[in-house]
TORDO-508895 format. One record per residue (C-alpha): residue in three letters; x, z, y. Coordinates in nm, 2 decimals. Layout:
N
> Ala_X_Z_Y
...
end
This chain:
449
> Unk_1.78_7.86_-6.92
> Unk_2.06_8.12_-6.80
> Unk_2.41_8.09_-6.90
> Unk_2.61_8.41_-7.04
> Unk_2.91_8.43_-6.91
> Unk_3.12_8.62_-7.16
> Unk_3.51_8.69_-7.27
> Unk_3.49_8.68_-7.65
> Unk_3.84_8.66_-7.79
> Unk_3.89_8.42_-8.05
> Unk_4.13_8.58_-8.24
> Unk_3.87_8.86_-8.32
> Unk_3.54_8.74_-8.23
> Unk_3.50_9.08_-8.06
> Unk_3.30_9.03_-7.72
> Unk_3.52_9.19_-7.45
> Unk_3.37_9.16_-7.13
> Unk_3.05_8.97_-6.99
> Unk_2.94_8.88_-6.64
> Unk_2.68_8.90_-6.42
> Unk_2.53_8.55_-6.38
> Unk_2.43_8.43_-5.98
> Unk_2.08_8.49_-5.85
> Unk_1.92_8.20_-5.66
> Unk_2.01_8.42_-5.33
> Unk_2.35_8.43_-5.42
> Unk_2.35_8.05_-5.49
> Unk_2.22_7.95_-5.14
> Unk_2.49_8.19_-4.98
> Unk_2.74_7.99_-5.18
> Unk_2.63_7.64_-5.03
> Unk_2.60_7.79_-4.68
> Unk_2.98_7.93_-4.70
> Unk_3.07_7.61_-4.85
> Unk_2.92_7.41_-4.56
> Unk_3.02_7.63_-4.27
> Unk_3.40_7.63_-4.40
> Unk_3.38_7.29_-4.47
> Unk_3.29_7.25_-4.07
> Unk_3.64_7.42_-3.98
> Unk_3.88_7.30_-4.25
> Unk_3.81_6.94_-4.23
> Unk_3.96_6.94_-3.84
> Unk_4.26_7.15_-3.95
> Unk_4.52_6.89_-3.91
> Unk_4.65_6.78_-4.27
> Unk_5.04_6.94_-4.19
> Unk_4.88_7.25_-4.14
> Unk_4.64_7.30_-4.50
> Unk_4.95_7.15_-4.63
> Unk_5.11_7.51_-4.56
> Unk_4.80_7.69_-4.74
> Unk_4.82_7.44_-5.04
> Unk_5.20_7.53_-5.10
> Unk_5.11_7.85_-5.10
> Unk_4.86_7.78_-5.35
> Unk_5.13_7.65_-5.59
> Unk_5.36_7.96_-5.54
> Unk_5.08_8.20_-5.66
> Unk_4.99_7.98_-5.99
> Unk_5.40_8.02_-6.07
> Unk_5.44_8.37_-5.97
> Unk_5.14_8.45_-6.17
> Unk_5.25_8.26_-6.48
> Unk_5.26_8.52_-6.72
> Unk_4.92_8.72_-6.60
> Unk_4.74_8.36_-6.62
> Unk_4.87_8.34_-6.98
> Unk_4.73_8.63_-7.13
> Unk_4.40_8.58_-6.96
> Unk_4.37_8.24_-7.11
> Unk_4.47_8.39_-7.47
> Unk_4.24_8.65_-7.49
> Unk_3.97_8.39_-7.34
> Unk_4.01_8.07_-7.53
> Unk_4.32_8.17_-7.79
> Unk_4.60_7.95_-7.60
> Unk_4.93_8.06_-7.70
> Unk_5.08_8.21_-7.40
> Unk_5.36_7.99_-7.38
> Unk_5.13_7.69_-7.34
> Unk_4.93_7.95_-7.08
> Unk_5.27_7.99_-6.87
> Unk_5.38_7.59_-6.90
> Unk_4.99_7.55_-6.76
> Unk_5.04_7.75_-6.47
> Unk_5.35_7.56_-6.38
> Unk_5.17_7.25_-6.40
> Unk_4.94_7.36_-6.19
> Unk_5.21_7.48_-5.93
> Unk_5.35_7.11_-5.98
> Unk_5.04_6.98_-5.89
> Unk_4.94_7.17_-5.57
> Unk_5.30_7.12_-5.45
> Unk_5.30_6.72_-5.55
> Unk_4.94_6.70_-5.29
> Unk_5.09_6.89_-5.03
> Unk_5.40_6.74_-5.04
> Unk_5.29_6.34_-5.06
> Unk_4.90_6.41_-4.97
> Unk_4.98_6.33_-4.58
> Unk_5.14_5.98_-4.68
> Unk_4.89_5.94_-4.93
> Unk_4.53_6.03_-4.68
> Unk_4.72_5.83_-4.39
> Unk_4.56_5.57_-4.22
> Unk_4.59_5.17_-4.35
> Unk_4.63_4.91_-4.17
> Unk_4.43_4.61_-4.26
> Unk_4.60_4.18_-4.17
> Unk_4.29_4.09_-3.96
> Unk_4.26_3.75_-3.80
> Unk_4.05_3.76_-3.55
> Unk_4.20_3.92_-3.34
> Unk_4.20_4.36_-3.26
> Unk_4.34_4.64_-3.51
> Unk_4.18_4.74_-3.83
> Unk_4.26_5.03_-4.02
> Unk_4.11_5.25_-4.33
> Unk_4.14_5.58_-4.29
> Unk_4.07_5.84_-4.56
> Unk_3.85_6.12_-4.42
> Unk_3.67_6.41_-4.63
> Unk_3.32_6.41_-4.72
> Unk_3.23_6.77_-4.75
> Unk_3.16_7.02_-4.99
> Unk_3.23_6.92_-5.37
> Unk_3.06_7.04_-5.69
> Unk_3.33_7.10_-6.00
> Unk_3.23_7.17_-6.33
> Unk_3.56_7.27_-6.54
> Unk_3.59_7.29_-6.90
> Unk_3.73_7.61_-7.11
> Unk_4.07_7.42_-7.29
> Unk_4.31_7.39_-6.97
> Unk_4.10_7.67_-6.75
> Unk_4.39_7.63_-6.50
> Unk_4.53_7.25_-6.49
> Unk_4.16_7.10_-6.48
> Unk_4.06_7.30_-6.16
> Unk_4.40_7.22_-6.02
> Unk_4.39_6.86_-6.05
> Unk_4.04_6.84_-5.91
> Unk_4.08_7.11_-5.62
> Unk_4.41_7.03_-5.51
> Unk_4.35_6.67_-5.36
> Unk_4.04_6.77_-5.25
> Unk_4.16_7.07_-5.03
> Unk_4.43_6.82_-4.88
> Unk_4.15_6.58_-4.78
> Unk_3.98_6.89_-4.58
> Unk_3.70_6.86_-4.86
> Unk_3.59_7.22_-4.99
> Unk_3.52_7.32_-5.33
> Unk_3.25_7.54_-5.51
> Unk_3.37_7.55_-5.92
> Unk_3.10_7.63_-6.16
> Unk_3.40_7.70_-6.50
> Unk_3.29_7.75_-6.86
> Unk_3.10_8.03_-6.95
> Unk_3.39_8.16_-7.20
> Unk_3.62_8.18_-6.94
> Unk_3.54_8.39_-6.67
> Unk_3.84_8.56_-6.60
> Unk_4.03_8.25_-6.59
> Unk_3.78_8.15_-6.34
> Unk_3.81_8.46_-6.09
> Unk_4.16_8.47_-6.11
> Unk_4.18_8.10_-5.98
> Unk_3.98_8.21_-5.71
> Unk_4.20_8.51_-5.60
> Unk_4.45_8.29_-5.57
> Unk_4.28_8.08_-5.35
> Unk_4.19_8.38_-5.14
> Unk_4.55_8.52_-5.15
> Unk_4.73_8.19_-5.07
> Unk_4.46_8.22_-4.73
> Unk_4.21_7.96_-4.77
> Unk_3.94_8.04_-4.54
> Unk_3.61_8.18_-4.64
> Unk_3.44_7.93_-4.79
> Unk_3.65_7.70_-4.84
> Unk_3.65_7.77_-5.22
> Unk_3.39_7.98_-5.41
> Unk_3.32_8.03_-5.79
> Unk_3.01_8.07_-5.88
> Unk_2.84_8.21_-6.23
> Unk_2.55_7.98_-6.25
> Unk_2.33_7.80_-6.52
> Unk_2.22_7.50_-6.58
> Unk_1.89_7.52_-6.35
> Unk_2.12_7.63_-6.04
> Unk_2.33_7.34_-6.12
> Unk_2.08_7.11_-6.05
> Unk_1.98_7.27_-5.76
> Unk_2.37_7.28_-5.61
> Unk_2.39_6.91_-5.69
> Unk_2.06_6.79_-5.50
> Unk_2.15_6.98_-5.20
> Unk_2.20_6.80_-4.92
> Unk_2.53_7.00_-4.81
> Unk_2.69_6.91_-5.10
> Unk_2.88_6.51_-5.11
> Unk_3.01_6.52_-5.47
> Unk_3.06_6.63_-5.82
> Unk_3.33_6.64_-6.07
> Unk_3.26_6.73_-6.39
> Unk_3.55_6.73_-6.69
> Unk_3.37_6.83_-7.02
> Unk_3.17_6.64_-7.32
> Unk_2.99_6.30_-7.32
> Unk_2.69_6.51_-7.35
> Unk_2.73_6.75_-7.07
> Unk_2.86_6.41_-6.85
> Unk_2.58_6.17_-6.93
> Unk_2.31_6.47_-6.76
> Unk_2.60_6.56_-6.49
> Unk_2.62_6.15_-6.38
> Unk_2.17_6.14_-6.37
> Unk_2.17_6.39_-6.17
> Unk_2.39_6.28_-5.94
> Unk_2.33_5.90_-5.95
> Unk_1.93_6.06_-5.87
> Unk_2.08_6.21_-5.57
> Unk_2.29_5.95_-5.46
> Unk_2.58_6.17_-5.49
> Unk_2.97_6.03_-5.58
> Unk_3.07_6.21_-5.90
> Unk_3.38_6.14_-6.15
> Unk_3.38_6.23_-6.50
> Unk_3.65_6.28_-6.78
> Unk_3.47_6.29_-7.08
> Unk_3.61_6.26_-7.43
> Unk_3.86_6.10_-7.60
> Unk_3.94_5.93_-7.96
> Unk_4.32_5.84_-7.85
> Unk_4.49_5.59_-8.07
> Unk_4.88_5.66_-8.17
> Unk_5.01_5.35_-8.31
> Unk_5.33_5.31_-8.54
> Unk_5.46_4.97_-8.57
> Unk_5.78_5.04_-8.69
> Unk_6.05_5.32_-8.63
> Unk_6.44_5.37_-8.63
> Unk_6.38_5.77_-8.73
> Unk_6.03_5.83_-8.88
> Unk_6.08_6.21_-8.85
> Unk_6.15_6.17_-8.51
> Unk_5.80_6.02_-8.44
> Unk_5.63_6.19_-8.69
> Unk_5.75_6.52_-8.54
> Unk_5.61_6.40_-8.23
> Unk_5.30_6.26_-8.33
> Unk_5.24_6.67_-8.48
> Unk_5.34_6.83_-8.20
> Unk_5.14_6.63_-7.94
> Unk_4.80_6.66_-8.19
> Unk_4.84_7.06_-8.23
> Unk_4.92_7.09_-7.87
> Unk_4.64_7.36_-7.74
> Unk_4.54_7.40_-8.10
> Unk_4.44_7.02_-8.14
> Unk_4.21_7.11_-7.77
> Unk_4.28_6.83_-7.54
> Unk_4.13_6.52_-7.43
> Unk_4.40_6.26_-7.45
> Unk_4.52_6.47_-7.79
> Unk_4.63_6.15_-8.02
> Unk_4.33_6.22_-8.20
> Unk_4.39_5.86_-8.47
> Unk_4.78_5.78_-8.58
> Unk_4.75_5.45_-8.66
> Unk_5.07_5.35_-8.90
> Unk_5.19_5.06_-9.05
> Unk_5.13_5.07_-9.44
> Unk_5.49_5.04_-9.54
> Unk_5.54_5.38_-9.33
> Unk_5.19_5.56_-9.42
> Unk_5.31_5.72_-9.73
> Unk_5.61_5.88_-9.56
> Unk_5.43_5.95_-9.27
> Unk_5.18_6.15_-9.41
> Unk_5.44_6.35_-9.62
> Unk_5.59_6.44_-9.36
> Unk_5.32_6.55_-9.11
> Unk_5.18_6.73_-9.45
> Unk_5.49_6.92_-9.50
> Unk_5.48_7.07_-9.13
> Unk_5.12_7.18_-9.18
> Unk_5.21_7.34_-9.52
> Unk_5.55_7.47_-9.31
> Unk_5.27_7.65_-9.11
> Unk_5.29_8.07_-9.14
> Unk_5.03_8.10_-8.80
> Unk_4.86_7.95_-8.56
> Unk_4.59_7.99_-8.28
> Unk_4.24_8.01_-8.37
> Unk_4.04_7.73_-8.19
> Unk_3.77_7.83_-7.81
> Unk_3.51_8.00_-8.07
> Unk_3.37_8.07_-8.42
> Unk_3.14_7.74_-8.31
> Unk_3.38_7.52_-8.24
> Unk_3.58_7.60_-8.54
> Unk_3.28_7.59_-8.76
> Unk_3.14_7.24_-8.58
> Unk_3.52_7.15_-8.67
> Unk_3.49_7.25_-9.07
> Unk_3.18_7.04_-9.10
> Unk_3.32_6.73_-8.96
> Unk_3.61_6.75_-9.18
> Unk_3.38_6.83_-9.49
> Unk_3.19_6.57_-9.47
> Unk_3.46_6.32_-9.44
> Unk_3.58_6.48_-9.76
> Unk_3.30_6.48_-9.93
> Unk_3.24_6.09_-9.90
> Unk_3.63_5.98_-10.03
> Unk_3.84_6.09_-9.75
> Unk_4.16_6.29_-9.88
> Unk_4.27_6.62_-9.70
> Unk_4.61_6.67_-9.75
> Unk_4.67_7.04_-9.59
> Unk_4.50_7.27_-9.42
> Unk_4.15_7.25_-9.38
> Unk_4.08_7.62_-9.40
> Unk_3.81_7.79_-9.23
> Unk_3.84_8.15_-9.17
> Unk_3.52_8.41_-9.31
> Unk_3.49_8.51_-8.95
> Unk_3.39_8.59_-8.70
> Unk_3.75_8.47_-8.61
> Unk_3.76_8.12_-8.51
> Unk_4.09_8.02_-8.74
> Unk_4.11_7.70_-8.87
> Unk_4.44_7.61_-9.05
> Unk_4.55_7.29_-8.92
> Unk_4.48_6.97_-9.14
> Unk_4.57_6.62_-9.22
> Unk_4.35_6.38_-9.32
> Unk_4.34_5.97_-9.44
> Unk_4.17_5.75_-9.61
> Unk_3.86_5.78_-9.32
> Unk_3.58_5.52_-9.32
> Unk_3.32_5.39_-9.11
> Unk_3.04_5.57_-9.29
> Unk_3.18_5.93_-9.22
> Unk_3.17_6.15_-8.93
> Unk_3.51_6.16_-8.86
> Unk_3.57_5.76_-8.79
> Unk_3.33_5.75_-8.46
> Unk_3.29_6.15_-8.34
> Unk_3.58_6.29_-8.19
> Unk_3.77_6.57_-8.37
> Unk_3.83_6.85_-8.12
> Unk_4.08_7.02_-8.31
> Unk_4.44_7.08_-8.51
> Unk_4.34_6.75_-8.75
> Unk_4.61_6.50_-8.77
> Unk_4.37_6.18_-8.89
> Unk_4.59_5.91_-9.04
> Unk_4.49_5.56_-9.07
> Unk_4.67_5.30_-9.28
> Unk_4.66_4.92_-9.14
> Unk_4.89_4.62_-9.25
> Unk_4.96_4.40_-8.91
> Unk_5.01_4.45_-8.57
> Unk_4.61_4.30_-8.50
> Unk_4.47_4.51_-8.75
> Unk_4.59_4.79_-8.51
> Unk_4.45_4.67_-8.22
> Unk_4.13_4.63_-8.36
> Unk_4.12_4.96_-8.50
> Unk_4.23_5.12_-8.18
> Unk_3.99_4.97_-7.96
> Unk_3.73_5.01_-8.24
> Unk_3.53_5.33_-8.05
> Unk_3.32_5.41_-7.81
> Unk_3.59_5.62_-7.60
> Unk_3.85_5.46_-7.37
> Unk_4.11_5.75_-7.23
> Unk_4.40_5.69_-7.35
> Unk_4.61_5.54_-7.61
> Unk_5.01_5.49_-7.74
> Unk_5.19_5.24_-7.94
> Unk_5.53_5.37_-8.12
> Unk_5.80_5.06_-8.21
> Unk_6.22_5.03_-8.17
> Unk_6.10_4.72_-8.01
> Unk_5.99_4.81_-7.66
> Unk_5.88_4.46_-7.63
> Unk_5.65_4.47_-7.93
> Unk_5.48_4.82_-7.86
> Unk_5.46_4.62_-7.50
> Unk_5.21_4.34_-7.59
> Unk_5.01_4.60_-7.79
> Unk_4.94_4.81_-7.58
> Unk_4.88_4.57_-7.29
> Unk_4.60_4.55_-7.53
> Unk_4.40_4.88_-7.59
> Unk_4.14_4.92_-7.40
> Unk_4.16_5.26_-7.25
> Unk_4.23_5.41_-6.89
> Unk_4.58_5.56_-7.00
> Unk_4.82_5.34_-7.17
> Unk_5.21_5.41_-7.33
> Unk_5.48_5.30_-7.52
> Unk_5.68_5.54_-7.74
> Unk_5.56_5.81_-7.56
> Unk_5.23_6.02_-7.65
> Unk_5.13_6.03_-7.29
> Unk_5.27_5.96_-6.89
> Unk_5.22_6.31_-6.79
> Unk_5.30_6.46_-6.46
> Unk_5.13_6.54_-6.08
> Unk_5.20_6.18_-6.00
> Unk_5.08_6.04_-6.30
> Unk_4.72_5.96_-6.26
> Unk_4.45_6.06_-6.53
> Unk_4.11_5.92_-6.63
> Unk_3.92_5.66_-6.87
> Unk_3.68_5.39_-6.95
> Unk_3.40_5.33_-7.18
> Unk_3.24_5.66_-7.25
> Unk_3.54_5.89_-7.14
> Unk_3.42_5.83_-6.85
> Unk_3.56_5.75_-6.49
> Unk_3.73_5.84_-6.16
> Unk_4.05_5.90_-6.18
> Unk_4.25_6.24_-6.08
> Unk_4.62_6.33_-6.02
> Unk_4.89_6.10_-5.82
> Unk_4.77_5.82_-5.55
> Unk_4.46_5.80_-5.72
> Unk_4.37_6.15_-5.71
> Unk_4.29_6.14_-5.34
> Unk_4.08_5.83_-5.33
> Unk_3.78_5.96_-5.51
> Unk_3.61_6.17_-5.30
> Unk_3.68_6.02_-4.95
> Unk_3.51_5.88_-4.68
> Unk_3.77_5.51_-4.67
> Unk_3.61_5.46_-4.32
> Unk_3.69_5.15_-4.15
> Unk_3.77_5.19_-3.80
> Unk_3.84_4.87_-3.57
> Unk_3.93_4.80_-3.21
> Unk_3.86_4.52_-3.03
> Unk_4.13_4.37_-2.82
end
């Protein structure tokens, strides 16, 4: 089956630009490239890709505002989201070149019998990544960035909606003066993806996308006896135990939930509140929806749509929609930005994840109740508990069962901060220490005495 690679803009559903997918030929020149620069870069000393990798980070600030506007037309980000993207991505090139020496530096091992033992952190060669369409920018920089420390090269196979966003990654790669090779996109389908990840040449994949797209993505390479790390979806729990200013946390809880139009993985996808909050709680989340005058549309008339229908059919077996809710005729992909409660366990909405501006609200009446509701899904990213006792919100979230855990915070973000979850969201872990320990050779090297 061949993939289209197309730029529809969401705010129109006009089709603005489509893309040549990669022949076969073009495929095998990829993995040769890939290989032969790998050959090079991997005995660069780490000091020196260190330069090329700051310079990486420099061109994702300096082209901020140019990265923006691509992503809007591409998948509707708003392009102050687009610019703050970029500099995250700057922060995260700079945090692997900076601490990536320290970090791939030999360890010593306590040995007692006698000689000196150490684990050093070497590359393994070329790597696969398949990146998804909502952060077209941050998801290739946390995977390529540690990677291109390590000596490791990259070939990135991006969503098919965002092609632009894919090639202008790549010029910056080629700008900053990466060698040849040492990272290629590539335009391929699903077939040619199979074929890339059962080549020999290749030591890896990474793939950040659906449980769907993951589960086939892990086969294949668990049939090659490939490494591979996956970030898969999420169904984060945002627990309120208690608060000194409700608007305060409800304001956060909104903001964190619409961020990238509801579009995120670790997005606080269930508020979990205390029933002698709920009421206000909702009313007030409720109001800043009805507050709303615009807003992005979501990736794509699908997505928006798959969106409605989840929604509807929570609301169509009890559940109460409070605001928003709206889908657009089309072929737009606007979908007003909801709240929703009173969800149960025989609707859609309690086990799928919503991938969209829906703030769910869930009312429960003790601190175990919680819990059990937040570890009561199939997903395991991330999770945060909300209380003006630190120590309270503590023991709870000592609790979820999830990869990513926080108190009164929606989410530990930064370069240093590492990312990834359990369960079905998946595993590996990218981003700080961890980042650089996935795809690695942790050879043990010992000398007798």
């Amino acid at each position: 089956m061949s993939t289209t690679y197309q730029v529809t803009d969401p705010s129109t559903g006009e089709v603005v630009e489509s893309f040549e997918s990669a022949t076969d030929a073009e495929i095998e020149a990829t993995l040769a490239a890939s290989a032969a620069a790998y050959a090079s870069w991997k005995d660069m000393p780490i000091a020196e890709r260190a330069v090329v990798v700051k310079k990486i980070a420099a061109l994702f600030a300096e082209r901020s505002g140019e990265l923006a506007a691509i992503a809007k037309q591409e998948m509707g980000k708003p392009e102050r989201e687009g610019v703050e993207e970029a500099e995250f991505c700057q922060a995260i090139f700079d945090y692997f070149a900076d601490e990536g020496p320290t970090l791939a530096a030999d360890q010593p091992i306590k040995t007692f019998s006698g000689g000196k033992a150490f684990v050093q952190k070497l590359p393994v060669g070329p790597l696969l990544g398949i990146m998804p369409w909502n952060f077209p920018y941050y998801q290739v920089a946390r995977f390529a960035a540690p990677n291109l420390m390590l000596g490791n090269t990259i070939i990135l196979k991006h969503a098919d909606s965002v092609p632009r966003s894919a090639l202008a990654v790549e010029q910056i790669m080629k700008d900053a003066g990466l060698p040849e090779g040492a990272y290629i996109n590539v335009f391929a389908s699903h077939e040619q993806i199979e074929t890339i990840i059962a080549d020999p040449r290749v030591a890896g994949v990474s793939l950040t996308g659906s449980e769907r797209a993951g589960a086939v993505v892990g086969a294949l390479a668990g049939k090659n006896v490939k490494k591979c790390v996956l970030e898969l979806g999420g169904s984060d729990p945002f627990v309120v135990l208690d608060a000194d200013d409700l608007d305060e946390v409800a304001g956060t809880a909104w903001d964190f939930r619409m961020y990238n139009a509801g579009q995120a993985c670790n997005s606080n996808k269930r508020m979990i509140v205390m029933d002698d909050l709920f009421d206000d709680f909702v009313g007030k989340l409720t109001e800043k929806a009805l507050a709303l005058e615009s807003f992005s549309p979501l990736s794509s008339r699908a997505a928006a749509e798959s969106l409605a229908e989840q929604v509807q059919d929570a609301v169509s077996k009890g559940a109460t929609l409070h605001a928003g809710g709206v889908l657009s005729d089309g072929p737009d992909a606007h979908y007003s930005p909801a709240v929703l409660s009173g969800i149960t366990k025989d609707m859609r909405a309690y086990s799928e994840e919503l991938f969209g501006p829906v703030a769910v609200v869930y009312k429960v009446g003790s601190d175990d109740e919680a819990l059990t509701l937040a570890n009561d899904t199939m997903y395991g990213l991330g999770g945060a508990v909300f209380s003006k006792d630190p120590e309270r919100a503590t023991r709870l979230a000592q609790r979820l069962e999830v990869g990513m855990a926080n108190v009164n915070t929606p989410a530990g973000e930064g370069a240093e901060i590492p990312f990834g979850g359990v369960k079905r969201s998946g595993f590996g872990r990218e981003l700080g220490p961890l980042g650089m320990d996935e795809f690695v050779n942790k050879r043990m090297f010992f000398i007798a005495e």
